[in-house]
TORKOL-4160 file (C-alpha; in steps of 0.2 Angstrom, whole numbers, padded with zeros to 4 digits, m for minus):
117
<pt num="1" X="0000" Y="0000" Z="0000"/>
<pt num="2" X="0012" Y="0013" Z="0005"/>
<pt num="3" X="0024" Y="0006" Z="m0012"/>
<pt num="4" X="0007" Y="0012" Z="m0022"/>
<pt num="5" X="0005" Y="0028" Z="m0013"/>
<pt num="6" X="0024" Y="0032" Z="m0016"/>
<pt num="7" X="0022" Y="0025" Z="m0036"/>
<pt num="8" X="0006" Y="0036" Z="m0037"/>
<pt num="9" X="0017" Y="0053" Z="m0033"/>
<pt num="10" X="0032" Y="0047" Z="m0044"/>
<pt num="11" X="0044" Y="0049" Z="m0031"/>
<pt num="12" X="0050" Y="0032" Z="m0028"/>
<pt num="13" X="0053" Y="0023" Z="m0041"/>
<pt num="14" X="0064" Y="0012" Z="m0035"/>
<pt num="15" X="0052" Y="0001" Z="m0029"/>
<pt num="16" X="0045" Y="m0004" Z="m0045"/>
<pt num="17" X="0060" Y="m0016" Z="m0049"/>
<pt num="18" X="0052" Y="m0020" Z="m0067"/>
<pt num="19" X="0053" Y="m0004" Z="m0073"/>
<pt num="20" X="0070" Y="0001" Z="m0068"/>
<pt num="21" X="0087" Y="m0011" Z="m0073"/>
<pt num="22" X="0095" Y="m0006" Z="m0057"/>
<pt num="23" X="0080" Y="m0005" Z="m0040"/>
<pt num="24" X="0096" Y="0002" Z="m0029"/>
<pt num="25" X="0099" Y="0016" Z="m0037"/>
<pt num="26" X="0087" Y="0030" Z="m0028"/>
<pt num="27" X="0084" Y="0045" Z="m0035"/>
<pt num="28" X="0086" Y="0064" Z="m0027"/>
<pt num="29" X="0065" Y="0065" Z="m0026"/>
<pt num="30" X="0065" Y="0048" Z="m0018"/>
<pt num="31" X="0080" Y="0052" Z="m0007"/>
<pt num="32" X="0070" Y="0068" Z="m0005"/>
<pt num="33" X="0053" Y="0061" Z="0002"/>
<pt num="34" X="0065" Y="0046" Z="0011"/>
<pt num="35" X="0075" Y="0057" Z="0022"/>
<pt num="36" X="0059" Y="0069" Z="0026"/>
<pt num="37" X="0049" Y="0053" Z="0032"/>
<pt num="38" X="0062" Y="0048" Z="0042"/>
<pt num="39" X="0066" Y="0063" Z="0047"/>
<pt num="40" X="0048" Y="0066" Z="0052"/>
<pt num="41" X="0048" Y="0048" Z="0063"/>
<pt num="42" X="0064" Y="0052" Z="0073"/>
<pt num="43" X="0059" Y="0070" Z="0076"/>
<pt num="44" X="0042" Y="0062" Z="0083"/>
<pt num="45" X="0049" Y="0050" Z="0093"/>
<pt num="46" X="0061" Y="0062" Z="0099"/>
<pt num="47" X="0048" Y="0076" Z="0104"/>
<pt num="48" X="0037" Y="0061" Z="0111"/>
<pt num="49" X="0053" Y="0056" Z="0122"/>
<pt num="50" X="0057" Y="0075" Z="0127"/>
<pt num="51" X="0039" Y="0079" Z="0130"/>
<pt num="52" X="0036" Y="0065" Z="0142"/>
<pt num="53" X="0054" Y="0066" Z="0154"/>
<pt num="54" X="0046" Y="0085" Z="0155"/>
<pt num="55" X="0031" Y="0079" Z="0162"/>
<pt num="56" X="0038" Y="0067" Z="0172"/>
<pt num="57" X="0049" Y="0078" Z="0180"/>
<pt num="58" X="0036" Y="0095" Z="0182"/>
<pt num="59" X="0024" Y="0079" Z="0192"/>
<pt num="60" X="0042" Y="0077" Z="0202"/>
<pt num="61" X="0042" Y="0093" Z="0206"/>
<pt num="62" X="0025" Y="0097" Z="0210"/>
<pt num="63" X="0026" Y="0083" Z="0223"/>
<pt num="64" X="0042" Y="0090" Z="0229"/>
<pt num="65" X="0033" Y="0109" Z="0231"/>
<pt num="66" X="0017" Y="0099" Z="0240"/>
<pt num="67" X="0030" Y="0091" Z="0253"/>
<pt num="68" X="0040" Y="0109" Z="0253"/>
<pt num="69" X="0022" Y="0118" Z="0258"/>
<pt num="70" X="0017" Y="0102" Z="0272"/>
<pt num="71" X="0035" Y="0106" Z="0280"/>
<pt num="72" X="0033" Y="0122" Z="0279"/>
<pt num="73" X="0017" Y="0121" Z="0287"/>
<pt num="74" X="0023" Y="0110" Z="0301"/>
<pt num="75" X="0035" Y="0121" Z="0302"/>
<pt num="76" X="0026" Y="0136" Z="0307"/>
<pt num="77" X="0015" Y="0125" Z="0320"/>
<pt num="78" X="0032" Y="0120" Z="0328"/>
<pt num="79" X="0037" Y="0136" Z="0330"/>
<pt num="80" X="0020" Y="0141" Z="0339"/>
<pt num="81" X="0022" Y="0127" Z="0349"/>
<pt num="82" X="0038" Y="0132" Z="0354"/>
<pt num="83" X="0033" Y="0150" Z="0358"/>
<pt num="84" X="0020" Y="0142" Z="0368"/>
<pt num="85" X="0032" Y="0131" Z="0377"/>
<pt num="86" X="0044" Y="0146" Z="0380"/>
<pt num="87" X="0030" Y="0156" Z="0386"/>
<pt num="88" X="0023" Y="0143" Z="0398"/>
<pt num="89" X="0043" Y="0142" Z="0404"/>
<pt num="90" X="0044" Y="0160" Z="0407"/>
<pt num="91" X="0029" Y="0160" Z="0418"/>
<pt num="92" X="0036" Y="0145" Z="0427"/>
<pt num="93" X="0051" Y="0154" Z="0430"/>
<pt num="94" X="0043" Y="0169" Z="0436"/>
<pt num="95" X="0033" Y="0158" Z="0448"/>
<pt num="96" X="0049" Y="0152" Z="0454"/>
<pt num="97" X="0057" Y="0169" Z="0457"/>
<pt num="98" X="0042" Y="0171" Z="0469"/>
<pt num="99" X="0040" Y="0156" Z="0477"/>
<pt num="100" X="0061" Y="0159" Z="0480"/>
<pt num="101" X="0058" Y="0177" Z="0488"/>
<pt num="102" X="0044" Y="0171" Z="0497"/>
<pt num="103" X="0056" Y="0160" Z="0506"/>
<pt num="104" X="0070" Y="0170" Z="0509"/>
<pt num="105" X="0060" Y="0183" Z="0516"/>
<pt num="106" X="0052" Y="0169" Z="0528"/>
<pt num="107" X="0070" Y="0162" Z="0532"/>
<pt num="108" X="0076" Y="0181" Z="0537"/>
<pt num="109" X="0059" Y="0182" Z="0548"/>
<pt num="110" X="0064" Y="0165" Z="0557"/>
<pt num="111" X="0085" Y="0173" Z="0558"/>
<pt num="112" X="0076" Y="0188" Z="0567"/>
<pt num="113" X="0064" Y="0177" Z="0579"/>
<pt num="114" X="0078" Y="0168" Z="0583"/>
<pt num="115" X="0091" Y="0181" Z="0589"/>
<pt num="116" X="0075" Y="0189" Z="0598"/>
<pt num="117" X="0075" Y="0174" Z="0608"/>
């Protein structure tokens, strides 16, 4: 089929070995409409092979960005629960400082009962 199609535009004639002496010998509109067909096959597959690693790796990527935005996330609810727990230290700390003072100023009131005595 694809001989006749090519024997119908005359541009290879090479494939009607009963006309020619020589079937080898191609001509320049043969050669012509040989090296565009194969030319046209290897640019697809190529463009076929380029366009699907692209795609592959923008889906790579977009999955890398998702993970990117759940750490950064994560991240920002870390860092509130960490303010929390520094906030919940200070006032712990605070407490301390009063529960200190409250006992040194109940050791200096037993000091002074006890040289009163």
């Amino acid at each position: 089929m694809l001989s006749a199609f090519f024997e119908i535009w005359g541009c290879l004639q090479e494939l009607n070995s009963t006309t020619y002496v020589c079937p080898h010998d191609i001509s320049n509109a043969s050669s012509t409409w040989v090296g565009l067909i194969l030319g046209f096959v290897l640019g697809g597959v190529i463009t076929w092979w380029v366009y699907y690693r692209q795609k592959k790796i923008s889906s790579q990527q977009d999955d890398l960005l998702d993970k990117v935005k759940e750490l950064a996330e994560k991240n920002v609810n870390l860092e509130e629960s960490h303010e929390k727990m520094l906030k919940s230290i200070e006032n712990f700390q605070k407490h301390h400082d009063r529960i200190l003072n409250q006992i040194l100023k109940l050791d200096e009131k037993i000091d002074h009962l006890l040289e009163i005595k």
